[in-house]
NUVOLO-106082 format. One record per residue (C-alpha): residue in one letter; x, y, z. Coordinates in pm, whole numbers, plus 50000, padded with zeros to 5 digits. Layout:
<rokols>
AXYZ...
</rokols>
This chain:
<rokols>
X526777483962077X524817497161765X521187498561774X520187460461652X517087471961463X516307457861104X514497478260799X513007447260612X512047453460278X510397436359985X512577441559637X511927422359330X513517433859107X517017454759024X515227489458856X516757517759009X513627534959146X512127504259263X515547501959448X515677535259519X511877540759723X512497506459890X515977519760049X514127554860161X511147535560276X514037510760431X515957542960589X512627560660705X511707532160934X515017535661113X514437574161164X515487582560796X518867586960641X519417622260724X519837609661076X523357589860944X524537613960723X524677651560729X525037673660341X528667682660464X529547645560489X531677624060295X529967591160268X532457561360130X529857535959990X531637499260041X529967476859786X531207440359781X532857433059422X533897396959536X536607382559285X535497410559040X532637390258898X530057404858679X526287415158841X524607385658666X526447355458856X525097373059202X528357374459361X528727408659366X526767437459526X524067447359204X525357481359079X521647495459007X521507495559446X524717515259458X523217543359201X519817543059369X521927548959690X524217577159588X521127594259480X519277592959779X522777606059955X523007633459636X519417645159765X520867656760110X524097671959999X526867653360080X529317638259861X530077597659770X533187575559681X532567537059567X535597520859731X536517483759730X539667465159736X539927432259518X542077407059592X545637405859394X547347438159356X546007468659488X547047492559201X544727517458988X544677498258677X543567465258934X540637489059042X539887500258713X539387464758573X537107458858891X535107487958837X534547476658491X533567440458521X531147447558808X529567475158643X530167500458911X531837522258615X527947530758547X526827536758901X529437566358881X528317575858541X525447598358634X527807624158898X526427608359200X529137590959340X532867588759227X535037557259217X538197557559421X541357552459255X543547560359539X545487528859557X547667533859873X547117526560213X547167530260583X546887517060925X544327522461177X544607512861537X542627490561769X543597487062132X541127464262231X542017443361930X542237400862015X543847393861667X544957423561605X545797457961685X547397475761346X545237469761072X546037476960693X543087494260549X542217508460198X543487548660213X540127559760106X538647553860445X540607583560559X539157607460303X535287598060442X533837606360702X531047579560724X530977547060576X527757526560411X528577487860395X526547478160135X526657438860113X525807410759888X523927383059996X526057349759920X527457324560098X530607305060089X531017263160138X533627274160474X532787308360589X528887307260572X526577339460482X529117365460401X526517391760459X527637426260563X529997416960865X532477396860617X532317426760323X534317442660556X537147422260440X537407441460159X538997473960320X542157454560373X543727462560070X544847435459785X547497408259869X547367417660268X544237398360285X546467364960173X548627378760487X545667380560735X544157345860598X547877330060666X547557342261050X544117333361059X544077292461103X541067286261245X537407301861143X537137316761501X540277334061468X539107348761104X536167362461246X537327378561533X539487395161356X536997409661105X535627420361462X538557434661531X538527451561195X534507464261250X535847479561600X538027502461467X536007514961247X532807511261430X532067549161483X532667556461124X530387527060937X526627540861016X524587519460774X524717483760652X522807472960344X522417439160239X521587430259873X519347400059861X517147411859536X519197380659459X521427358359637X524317327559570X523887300359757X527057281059874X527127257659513X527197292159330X523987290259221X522177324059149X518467324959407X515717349859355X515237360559739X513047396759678X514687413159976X516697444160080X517927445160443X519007478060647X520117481960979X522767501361183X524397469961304X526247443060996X525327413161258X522027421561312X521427423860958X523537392460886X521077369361174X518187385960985X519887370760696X519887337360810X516487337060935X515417345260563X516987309560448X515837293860756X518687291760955X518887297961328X521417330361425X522547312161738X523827285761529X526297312561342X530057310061524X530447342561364X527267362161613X528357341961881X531737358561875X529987392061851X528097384262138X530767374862348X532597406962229X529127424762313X528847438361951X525307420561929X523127404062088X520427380561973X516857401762053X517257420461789X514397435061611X513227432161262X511007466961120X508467467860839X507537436060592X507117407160739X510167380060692X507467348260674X506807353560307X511007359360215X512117323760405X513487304260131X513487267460310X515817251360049X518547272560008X521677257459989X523657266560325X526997251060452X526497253360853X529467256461066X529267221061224X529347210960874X532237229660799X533967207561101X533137175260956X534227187760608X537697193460721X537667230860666X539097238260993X541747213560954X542807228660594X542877266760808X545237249561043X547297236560761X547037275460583X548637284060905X551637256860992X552337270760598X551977305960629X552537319060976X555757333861132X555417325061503X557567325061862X559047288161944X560247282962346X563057258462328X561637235562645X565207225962754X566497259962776X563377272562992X564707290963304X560757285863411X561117325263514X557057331063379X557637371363226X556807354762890X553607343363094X552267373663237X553287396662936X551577378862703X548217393162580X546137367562478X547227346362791X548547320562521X551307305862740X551257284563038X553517265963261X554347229963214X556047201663382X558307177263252X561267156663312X563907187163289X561617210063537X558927233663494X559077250963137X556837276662973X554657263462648X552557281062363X549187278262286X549037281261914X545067283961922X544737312562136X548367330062005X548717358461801X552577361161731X552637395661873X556147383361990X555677400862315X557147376662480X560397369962264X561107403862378X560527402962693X562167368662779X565417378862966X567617349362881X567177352762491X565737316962470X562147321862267X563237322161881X560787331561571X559867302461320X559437310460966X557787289060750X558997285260416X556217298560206X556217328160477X558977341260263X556967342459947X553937356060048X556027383060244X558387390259947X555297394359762X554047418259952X556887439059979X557317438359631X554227456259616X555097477659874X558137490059704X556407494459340X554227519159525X556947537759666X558617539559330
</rokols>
């Protein structure tokens, strides 16, 4: 587990050397950024340029932090790349236009930092993975060799604070992230696998910044909040986050998960100014049990039945043999009774569709189910696929 410590500091306003002395002061309270980043290093800065929106509408991480920050990583002698992916296709001229509207064109403008344009990808590998094991990432990642998650803080009606844990979305490159929501069906399954995505790359991400000069509350309104967060762990940072608008951490499904997969854990510790004055009573939060009532998970479950390509046991042709039982990962499949004799049965909450156990079933009975607008989303994506290779 990273160290849970958080650099609090007061930031009103977007000027880069105001920025700039209240991420050093930020970094020097957590033993100063030369301990993350050595001058051969280099340091992919991950900024968060959610649905390429411009700076003003506080959706997107303020490009005036970015500059201040490839200064400060100028200073020790290591070089910077400002990599995102936005969602749609994940071509140069899609980057370009997303570099442009969120004004991250000007962060590179002074030979600080350099924007990617390197618009294939790759796949990096987590073992220990519950959602998932092969992960489609952004190629850039390969050509760093530290990462600086550098968040905005927003939140959204279904997922809550996005924060720095969920800007890690953004590494999965263009119209794979509709292919990860479509697997996804429930919000616990989402967030494990960003998890799963923050485990793989765990070693390499050393710093997580969280932009809260200003926020967006969940109706997409724009709220002064005068902070900058800093801390080696995104989930620390993110319950830091939530204490600011006066929400409890333990209430977050997201931490929870990260506690369980002991990525966090809730005494955490908050370093220099004082939160009391930053807690912003009214902002305008959409809790998880909210979320319930809403219908939001019901709608994820729906994304799914749509979306996902998944293993079907025909019940009556169940030899009741158990392989598909005890080679299945997630422990997804159990043994039922009925009036034909015992059969074997999916979970569909706690399965994967790792199809581990349509291979393994020796009498050929477990069949894959692919829901029509599968098809398109995976024709999509191949398209894409094959107007890279060309």
């Amino acid at each position: 587990m990273r160290d849970t410590k958080v650099a609090v500091k007061i930031c009103k306003e977007y000027d880069t050397d105001i920025v700039g002395t209240a991420l050093k002061d930020g970094f020097d309270l957590l033993g100063g950024l030369n301990h993350f980043i050595k001058p051969s290093h280099t340091v992919l800065i991950k900024p968060d340029i959610y649905n390429c929106t411009e700076p003003n509408v506080a959706k997107t991480t303020n490009p005036n932090i970015i500059t201040a920050l490839a200064e400060l990583i100028a200073k020790i002698g290591a070089k910077c790349i400002i990599a995102d992916s936005p969602k749609g296709d994940f071509n140069s001229s899609t980057l370009d236009n997303a570099y442009v509207k969120t004004q991250m064109l000007q962060s590179s403008n002074n030979g600080h930092a350099t924007l990617n344009t390197n618009d294939k990808f790759s796949v990096i590998t987590n073992p220990n993975g519950e959602y998932c094991r092969d992960i489609y990432v952004i190629d850039a990642i390969n050509d760093a060799d530290v990462i600086i998650n550098v968040g905005k803080f927003r939140c959204d009606k279904s997922l809550g604070v996005i924060g720095c844990s969920q800007n890690l979305f953004g590494l999965i490159p263009g119209k794979f992230k509709q292919l990860v929501k479509s697997r996804c069906y429930t919000l616990k399954s989402y967030y494990n696998y960003l998890i799963d995505l923050y485990e793989a790359l765990e070693n390499k991400i050393v710093l997580n910044i969280l932009d809260g000069v200003v926020g967006c509350e969940a109706n997409n309104d724009p709220r002064i909040l005068n902070n900058i967060l800093i801390g080696e762990n995104p989930y620390s940072v993110d319950a830091t986050a939530l204490k600011i608008i006066n929400q409890s951490p333990e209430d977050s499904l997201l931490l929870n998960e990260s506690v369980r997969r002991n990525k966090f854990n809730f005494k955490f510790q908050t370093l220099g100014d004082d939160i009391e004055p930053l807690v912003c009573s009214d902002f305008h939060y959409t809790t998880f049990l909210e979320n319930i009532k809403s219908g939001s998970k019901s709608s994820f479950k729906r994304e799914y039945n749509r979306n996902q390509k998944r293993p079907i046991i025909n019940s009556k042709l169940c030899k009741g043999c158990k392989v598909c039982v005890s080679t299945c990962p997630m422990k997804a499949i159990e043994m039922q009774n009925a009036e034909l004799g015992e059969h074997a049965a999916i979970n569909y909450d706690k399965c994967i569709s790792c199809f581990a156990c349509l291979h393994n079933c020796p009498y050929k009975i477990i069949k894959t189910k692919t829901p029509i607008k599968y098809n398109a989303i995976n024709r999509a994506i191949k398209k894409s696929l094959h107007s890279k290779q060309d």
